[in-house]
Structures are given as structure tokens and as C-alpha cells.
N, C-alpha and C positions, 0 to 999 in steps of 0.2 A: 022640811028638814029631816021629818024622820025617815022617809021615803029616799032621800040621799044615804040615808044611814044605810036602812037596809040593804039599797041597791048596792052599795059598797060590801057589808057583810054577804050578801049572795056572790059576787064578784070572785071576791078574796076566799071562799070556802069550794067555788069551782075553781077557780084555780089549782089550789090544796090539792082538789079530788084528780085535777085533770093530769098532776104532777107525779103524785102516789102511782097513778093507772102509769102511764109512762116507765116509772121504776121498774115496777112488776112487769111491763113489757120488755123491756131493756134487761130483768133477769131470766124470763124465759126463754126470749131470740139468744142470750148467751150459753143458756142450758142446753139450747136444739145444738146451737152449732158445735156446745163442747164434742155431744153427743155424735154426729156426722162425722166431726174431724178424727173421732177417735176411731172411728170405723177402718179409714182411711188411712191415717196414719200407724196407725198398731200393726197394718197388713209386712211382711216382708215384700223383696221387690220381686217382680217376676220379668223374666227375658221377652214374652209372649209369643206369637204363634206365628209369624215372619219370618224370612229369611234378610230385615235389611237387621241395618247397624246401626246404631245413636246414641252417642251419651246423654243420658238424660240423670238426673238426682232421683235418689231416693230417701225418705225420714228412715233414720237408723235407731229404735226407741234406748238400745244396750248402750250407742256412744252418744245420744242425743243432740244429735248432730247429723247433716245431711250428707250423703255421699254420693260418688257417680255411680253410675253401671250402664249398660249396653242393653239398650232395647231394643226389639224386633222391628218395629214401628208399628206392627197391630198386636190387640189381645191384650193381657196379661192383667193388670187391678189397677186403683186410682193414685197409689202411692207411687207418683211420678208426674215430673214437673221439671219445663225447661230450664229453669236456673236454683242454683242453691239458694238464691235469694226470696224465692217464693215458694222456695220447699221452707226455708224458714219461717217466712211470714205464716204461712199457712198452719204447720206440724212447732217449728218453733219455742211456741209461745205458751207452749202446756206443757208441764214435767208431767209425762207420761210413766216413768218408773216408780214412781210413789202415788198415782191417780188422780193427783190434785192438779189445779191450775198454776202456772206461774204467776208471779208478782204482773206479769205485761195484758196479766187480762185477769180483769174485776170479775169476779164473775160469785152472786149472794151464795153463800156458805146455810145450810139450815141452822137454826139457832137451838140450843139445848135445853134443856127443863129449867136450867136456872137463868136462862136469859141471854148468853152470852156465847 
């Protein structure tokens, strides 16, 4: 019987541990990518160093909102992306004008001297 106990409390406290480690993973892979996207997305668009032509999106951080422009088809930076739809997904989902996250992505806040 006690040996059931324990094995239970040992169980139940790796779990606990294996759940917390998880969190803290799941805040740091959100910290890297804030960090990447921002890179990316802050850029203005560039034409690049072609002679074709393409509409392709760019994240606009002033309207926060994606727009077209005309790409080269080679060169220019990462801030470009075949559809506005994954120039949102991507750029989207962070208010970049005030440096915080949006509501669409959790991402852990440091906490302040009093806790909160």
C-alpha cells in the first residue's frame, strides 16, 4: 500500500515538473520567434535587384496592415510574402507600434517586484 502511494506521489510530481518545463518552453520558442519576426517584419519593402515584375505583400508597421508592391524577383529582404494572407499570419499578430504582442499570441510578460 505504501509503495502504491509513493509510486503515485512520484507520478503526479513528474508530471507537475514535466508540465512547468513545457511552459517555460513554450515561453521561450514564443520569445525567439517574437524576436525573428521582428527582424523581418520592422524591415521596409525593397524592389530588389531584377529586372522581372511581381506583386507580392509587404507588412506596413505605420498602417499595420499588409500591402502590395512590385518585386524584382531576386534580392531585396525577408519582408515579402505571396499572399496578404500570410503576410498576416506571419507580421499580423504583433502590434509592432507599441513593441508589445497582440491579444492573438500569448506570449509570458516578465512579472514586477510586487508580483504582478
Amino acid at each position: 500500500m505504501r509503495f502504491t502511494i509513493v509510486c503515485i506521489f512520484c507520478l503526479a510530481a513528474g508530471i507537475l515538473a514535466v508540465d512547468m518545463d513545457s511552459d517555460s518552453l513554450q515561453d521561450q520558442y514564443e520569445k525567439e520567434q517574437y524576436q525573428i519576426r521582428k527582424k523581418i517584419c520592422l524591415q521596409g519593402w525593397e524592389y530588389g535587384k531584377c529586372r522581372g515584375r511581381r506583386k507580392l505583400w509587404y507588412y506596413n508597421t505605420q498602417k499595420s496592415n499588409c500591402l502590395p508592391f512590385i518585386y524584382s524577383n531576386c534580392g531585396g529582404n525577408g519582408n515579402l510574402f505571396y499572399t496578404k494572407d500570410s503576410c498576416m499570419e506571419y507580421c499580423g499578430r504583433y502590434n509592432w507600434k507599441k513593441g508589445r504582442k497582440s491579444a492573438r499570441l500569448r506570449i509570458a510578460a516578465p512579472k514586477s517586484k510586487d508580483g504582478n
